[in-house]
C-alpha positions in Angstrom: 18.9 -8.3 6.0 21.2 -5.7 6.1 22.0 -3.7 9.5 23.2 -0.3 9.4 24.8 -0.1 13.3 27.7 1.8 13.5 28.0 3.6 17.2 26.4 2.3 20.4 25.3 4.8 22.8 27.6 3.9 25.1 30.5 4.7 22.4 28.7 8.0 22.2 27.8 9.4 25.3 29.7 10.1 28.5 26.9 9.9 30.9 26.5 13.4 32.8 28.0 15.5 30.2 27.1 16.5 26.8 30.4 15.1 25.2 30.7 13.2 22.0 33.2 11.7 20.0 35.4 13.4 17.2 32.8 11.9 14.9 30.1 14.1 16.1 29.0 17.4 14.5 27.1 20.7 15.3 23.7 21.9 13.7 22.4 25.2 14.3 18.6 24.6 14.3 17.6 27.2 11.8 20.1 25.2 9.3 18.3 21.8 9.4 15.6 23.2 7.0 15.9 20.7 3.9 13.1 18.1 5.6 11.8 17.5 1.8 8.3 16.4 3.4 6.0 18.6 1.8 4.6 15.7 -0.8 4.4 13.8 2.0 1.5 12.4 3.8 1.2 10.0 6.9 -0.2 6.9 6.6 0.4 4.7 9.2 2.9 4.0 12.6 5.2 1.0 13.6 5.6 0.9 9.8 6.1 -3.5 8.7 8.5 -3.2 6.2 7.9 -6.1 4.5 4.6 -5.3 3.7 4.2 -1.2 3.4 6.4 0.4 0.4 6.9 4.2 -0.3 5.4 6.5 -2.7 5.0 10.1 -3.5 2.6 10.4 -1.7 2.9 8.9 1.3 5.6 7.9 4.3 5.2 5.5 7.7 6.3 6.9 10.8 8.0 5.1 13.9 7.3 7.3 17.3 7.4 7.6 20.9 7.3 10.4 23.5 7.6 10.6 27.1 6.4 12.8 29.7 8.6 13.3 33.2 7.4 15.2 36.2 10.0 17.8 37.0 8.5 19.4 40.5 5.8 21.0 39.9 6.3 21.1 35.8 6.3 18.4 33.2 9.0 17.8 30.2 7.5 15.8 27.5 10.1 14.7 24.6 8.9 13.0 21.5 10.1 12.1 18.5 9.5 10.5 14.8 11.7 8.7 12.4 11.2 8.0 8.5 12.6 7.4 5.3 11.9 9.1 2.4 13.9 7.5 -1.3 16.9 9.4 -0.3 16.9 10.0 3.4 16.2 8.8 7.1 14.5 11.3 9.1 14.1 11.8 13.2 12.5 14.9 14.2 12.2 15.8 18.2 9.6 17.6 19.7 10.4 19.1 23.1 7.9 20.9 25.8 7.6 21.8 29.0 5.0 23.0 31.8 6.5 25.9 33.2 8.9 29.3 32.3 8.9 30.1 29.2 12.8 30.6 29.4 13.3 26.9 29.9 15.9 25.6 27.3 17.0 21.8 26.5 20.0 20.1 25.0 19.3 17.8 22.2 21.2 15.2 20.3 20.3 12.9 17.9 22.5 10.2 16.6 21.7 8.5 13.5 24.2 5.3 12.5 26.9 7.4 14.3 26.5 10.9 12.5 25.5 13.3 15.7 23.8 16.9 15.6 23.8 18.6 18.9 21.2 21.4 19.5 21.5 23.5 22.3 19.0 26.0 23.9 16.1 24.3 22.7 13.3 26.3 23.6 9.8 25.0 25.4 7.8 24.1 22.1 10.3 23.1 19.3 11.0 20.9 17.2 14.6 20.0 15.9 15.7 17.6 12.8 18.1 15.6 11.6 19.0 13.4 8.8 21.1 11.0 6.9 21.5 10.5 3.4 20.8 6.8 2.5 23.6 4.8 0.6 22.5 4.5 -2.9 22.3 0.4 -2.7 19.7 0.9 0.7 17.3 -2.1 0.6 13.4 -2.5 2.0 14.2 -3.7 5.5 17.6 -2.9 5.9 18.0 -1.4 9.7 18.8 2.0 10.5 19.9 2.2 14.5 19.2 5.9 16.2 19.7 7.6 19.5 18.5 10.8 21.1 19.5 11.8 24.1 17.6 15.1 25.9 19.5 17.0 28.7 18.4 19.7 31.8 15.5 20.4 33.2 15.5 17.3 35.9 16.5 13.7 34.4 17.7 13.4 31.2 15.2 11.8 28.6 16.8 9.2 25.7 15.6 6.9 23.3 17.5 4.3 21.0 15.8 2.2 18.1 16.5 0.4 14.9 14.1 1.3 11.8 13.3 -0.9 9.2 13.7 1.5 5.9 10.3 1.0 4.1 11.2 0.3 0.7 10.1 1.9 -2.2 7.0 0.9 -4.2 8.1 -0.7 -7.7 5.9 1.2 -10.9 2.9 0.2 -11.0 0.6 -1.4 -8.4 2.0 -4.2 -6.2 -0.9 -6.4 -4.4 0.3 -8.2 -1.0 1.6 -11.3 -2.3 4.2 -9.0 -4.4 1.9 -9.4 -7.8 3.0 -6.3 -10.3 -0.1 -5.0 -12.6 0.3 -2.8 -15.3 -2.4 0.0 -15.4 -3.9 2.2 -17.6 -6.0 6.1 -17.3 -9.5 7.5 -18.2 -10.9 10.3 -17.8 -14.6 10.7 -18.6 -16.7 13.5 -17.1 -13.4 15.4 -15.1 -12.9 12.4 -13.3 -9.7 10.5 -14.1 -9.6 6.6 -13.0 -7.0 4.8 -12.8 -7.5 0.6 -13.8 -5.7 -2.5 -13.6 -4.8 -3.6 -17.1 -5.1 -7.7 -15.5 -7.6 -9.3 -13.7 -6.2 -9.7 -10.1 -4.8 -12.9 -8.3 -3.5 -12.1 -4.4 -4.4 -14.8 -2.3 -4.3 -11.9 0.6 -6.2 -9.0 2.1 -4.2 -5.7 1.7 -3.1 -6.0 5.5 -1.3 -9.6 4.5 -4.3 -11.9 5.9 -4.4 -15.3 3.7 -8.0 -15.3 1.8 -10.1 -18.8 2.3 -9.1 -21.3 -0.5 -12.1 -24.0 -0.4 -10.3 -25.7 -3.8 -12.2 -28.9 -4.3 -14.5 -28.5 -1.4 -17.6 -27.3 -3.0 -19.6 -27.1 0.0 -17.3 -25.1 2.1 -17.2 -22.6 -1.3 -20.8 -22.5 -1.2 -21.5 -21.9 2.3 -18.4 -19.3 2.4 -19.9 -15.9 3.7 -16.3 -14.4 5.1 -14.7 -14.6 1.7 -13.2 -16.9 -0.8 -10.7 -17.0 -3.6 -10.3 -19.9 -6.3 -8.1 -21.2 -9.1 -9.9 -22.1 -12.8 -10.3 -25.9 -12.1 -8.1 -25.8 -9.0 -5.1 -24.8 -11.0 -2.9 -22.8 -9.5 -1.1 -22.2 -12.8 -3.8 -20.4 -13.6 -2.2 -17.3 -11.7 -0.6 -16.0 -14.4 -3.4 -16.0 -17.1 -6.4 -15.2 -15.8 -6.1 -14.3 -11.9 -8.5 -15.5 -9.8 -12.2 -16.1 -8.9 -13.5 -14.2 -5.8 -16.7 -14.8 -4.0 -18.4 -11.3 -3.5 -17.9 -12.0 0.1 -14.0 -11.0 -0.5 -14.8 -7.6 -2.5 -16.3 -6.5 0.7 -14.2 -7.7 3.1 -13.5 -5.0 5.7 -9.7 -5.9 5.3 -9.1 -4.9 1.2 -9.5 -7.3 -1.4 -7.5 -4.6 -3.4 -4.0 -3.1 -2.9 -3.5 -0.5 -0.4 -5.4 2.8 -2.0 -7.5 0.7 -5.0 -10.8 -0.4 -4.4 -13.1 -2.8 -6.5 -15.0 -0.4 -8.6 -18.5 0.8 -7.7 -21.6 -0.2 -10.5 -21.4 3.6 -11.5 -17.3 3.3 -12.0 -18.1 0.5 -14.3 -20.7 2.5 -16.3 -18.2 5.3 -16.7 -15.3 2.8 -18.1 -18.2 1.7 -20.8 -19.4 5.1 -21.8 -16.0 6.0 -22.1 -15.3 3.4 -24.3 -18.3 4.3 -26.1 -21.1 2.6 -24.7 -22.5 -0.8 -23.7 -23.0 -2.0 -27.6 -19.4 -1.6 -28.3 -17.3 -1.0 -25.2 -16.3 -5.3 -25.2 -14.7 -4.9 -28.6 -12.5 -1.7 -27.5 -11.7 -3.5 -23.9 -11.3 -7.0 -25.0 -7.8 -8.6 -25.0 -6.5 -9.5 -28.6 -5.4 -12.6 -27.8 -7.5 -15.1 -29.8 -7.2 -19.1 -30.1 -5.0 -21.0 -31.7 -2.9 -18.0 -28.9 -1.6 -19.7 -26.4 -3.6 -18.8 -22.8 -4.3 -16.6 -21.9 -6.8 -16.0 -24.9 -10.3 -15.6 -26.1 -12.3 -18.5 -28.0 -12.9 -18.0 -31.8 -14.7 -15.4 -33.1 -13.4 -12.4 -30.3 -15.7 -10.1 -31.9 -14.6 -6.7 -32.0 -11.7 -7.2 -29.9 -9.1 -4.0 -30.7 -8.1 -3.3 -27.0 -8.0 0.1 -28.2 -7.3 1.6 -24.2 -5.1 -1.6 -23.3 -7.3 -2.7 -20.7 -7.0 -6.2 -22.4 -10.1 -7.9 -20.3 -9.3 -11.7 -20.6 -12.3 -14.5 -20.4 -11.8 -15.7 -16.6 -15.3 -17.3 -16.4 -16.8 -18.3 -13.2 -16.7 -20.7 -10.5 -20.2 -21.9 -9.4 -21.6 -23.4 -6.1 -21.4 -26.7 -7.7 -17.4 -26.4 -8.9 -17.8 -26.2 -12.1 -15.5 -23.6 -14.4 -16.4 -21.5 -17.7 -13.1 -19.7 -19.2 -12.4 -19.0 -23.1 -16.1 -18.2 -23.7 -16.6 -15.3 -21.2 -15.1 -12.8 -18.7 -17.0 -11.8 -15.6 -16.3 -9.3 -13.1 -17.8 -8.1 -10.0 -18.4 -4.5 -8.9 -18.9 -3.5 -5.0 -22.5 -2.8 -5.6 -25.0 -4.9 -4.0 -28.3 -5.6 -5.3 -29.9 -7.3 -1.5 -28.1 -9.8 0.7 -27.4 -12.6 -1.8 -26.5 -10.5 -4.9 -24.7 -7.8 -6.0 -24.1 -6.2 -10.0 -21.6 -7.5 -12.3 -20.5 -6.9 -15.6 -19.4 -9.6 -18.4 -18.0 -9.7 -21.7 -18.5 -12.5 -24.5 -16.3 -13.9 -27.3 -19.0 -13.5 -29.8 -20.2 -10.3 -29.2 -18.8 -6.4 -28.3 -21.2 -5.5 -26.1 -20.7 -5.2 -22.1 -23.4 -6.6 -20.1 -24.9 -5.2 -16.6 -26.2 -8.0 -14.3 -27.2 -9.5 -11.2 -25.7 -12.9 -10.2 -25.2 -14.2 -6.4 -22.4 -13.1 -4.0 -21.6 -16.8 -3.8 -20.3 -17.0 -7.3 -16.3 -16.5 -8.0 -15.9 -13.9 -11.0 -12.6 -11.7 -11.1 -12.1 -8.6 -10.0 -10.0 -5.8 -11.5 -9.0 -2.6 -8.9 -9.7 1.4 -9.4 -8.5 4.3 -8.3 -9.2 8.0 -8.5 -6.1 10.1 -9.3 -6.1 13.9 -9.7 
């Protein structure tokens, strides 16, 4: 890991004064307008950076504030930090019971670059920023300051930031998996589908997922939610995904990536209408890939199959109570509808035929899973 410390505070400050090194630079407040935030939207705090990635749409904040009684009045200073692709951000909030004529002196020191703001008034906020070096890395540490003076004991803070990286195209689950996706719109409502059947062996927070493997009774008596490999192969990852117990679609921590969700009965009923109903939706969303193809791949016939909207559904099968596998013959997915408390709705698709099927099968089975979205 990378680490981005350039000035210590002690290199910075000469405690009692407001004097900085020839390094340091002035900001007038109304200058520090360029924030570029306004396609941004919070998400979260105390940002992991080895988990979390940025998007368009969203940014993770680190933040802290502090309140001192000064007589009979109270200074509160606060601030945030973030990255955006280009930028580091701290922002500082300053108030204060009391006249409205009091004023502060801010600084904030980012890797050694220093604005000073002077005159602060009770209620503003002040900005600063430094552009990132073009080769910045998820992770790499950003080290900050910010020192407020007057007004009764000076406030400061010092920190180092883990940049949250970018997301890479596409959707990344939490073991790092990339999945290619594709768009549909039926109705007005555009959704947005995994083109591949999904294989983390984590909840989108980063917690492992049970793996029973060969144990077929702990599989069977799993309520808190299970994952599996076709035949316990793990080699499996890359051709078909996984096998989920229901139990793991509606775990409370995200079976999907941050954002997706495993689609709704009614979401699977649009995809099929949209690919023009149940009797020939499978042809249109089945894969291509036929034997003698190497896996992954459909058994002889794959009637239909054109993958006309490159959602390329692939025959993962199922894993039953019992441990035994179907793949090649038939694809089986779950959707987050339940039926009552030991089943829930599905939908499958056959080598020999180009229909979709709607059923019911128990939350104890292991069918894959492919993620949704709703874009705009």
């Amino acid at each position: 890991m990378k680490k981005y410390r350039i000035l210590t505070v002690s290199a910075a400050l000469i405690i009692g004064g407001i004097i900085f090194h020839s390094c340091q630079k002035e900001e007038n407040l109304a200058s520090v307008t360029d924030l570029n935030e306004t396609h941004l939207k919070h998400e979260a705090s105390e940002p992991d950076c080895s988990i979390n990635c940025l998007s368009d749409d969203n940014y993770f904040e680190l933040s802290d504030s502090r309140s001192i009684t000064v007589g009979k009045n109270t200074k509160t200073v606060g601030y945030t930090a973030y990255n955006t692709p280009d930028r580091f951000f701290v922002k500082v909030a300053f108030d204060i019971t009391g006249p409205s004529n009091a004023k502060a002196e801010i600084s904030i020191g980012i890797n050694g670059d220093y604005a000073i703001f002077e005159d602060v008034s009770k209620g503003s906020i002040v900005s600063h920023y430094i552009a990132l070096p073009e080769d910045w890395e998820g992770c790499d540490e950003v080290y900050f300051v910010i020192h407020q003076f007057g007004l009764g004991q000076p406030v400061s803070f010092e920190n180092n930031y883990g940049l949250v990286p970018l997301c890479p195209e596409g959707v990344v689950d939490a073991d790092g998996n990339q999945y290619s996706t594709i768009t549909i719109e039926n109705g007005g409502v555009k959704l947005e589908w995994m083109s591949e059947n999904l294989k983390t062996t984590k909840y989108s927070d980063g917690t492992p997922i049970e793996y029973p493997g060969s144990d077929n009774e702990a599989w069977s008596t799993n309520t808190a939610g299970a994952y599996a490999w076709f035949s316990n192969d793990e080699s499996r990852i890359n051709t078909y995904g996984a096998l989920y117990n229901w139990y793991a679609v509606n775990n409370e921590k995200g079976l999907c990536p941050a954002g997706w969700r495993v689609p709704t009965d009614a979401e699977w009923t649009e995809l099929v209408n949209f690919a023009g109903g149940a009797s020939v939706a499978g042809g249109k969303l089945k894969s291509i890939r036929t034997e003698p193809d190497d896996h992954p791949r459909w058994a002889q016939p794959n009637s239909g199959a054109t993958d006309e909207f490159g959602f390329s559904a692939l025959p993962g099968g199922n894993r039953v109570q019992s441990g035994a596998y179907l793949a090649g013959l038939q694809g089986r997915w779950w959707s987050s509808t339940e039926i009552n408390d030991a089943a829930s709705l599905m939908r499958s698709m056959r080598h020999n035929s180009e229909d979709v099927s709607r059923g019911t099968l128990l939350k104890s089975l292991g069918l894959s899973v492919r993620c949704v979205r709703e874009i705009q």
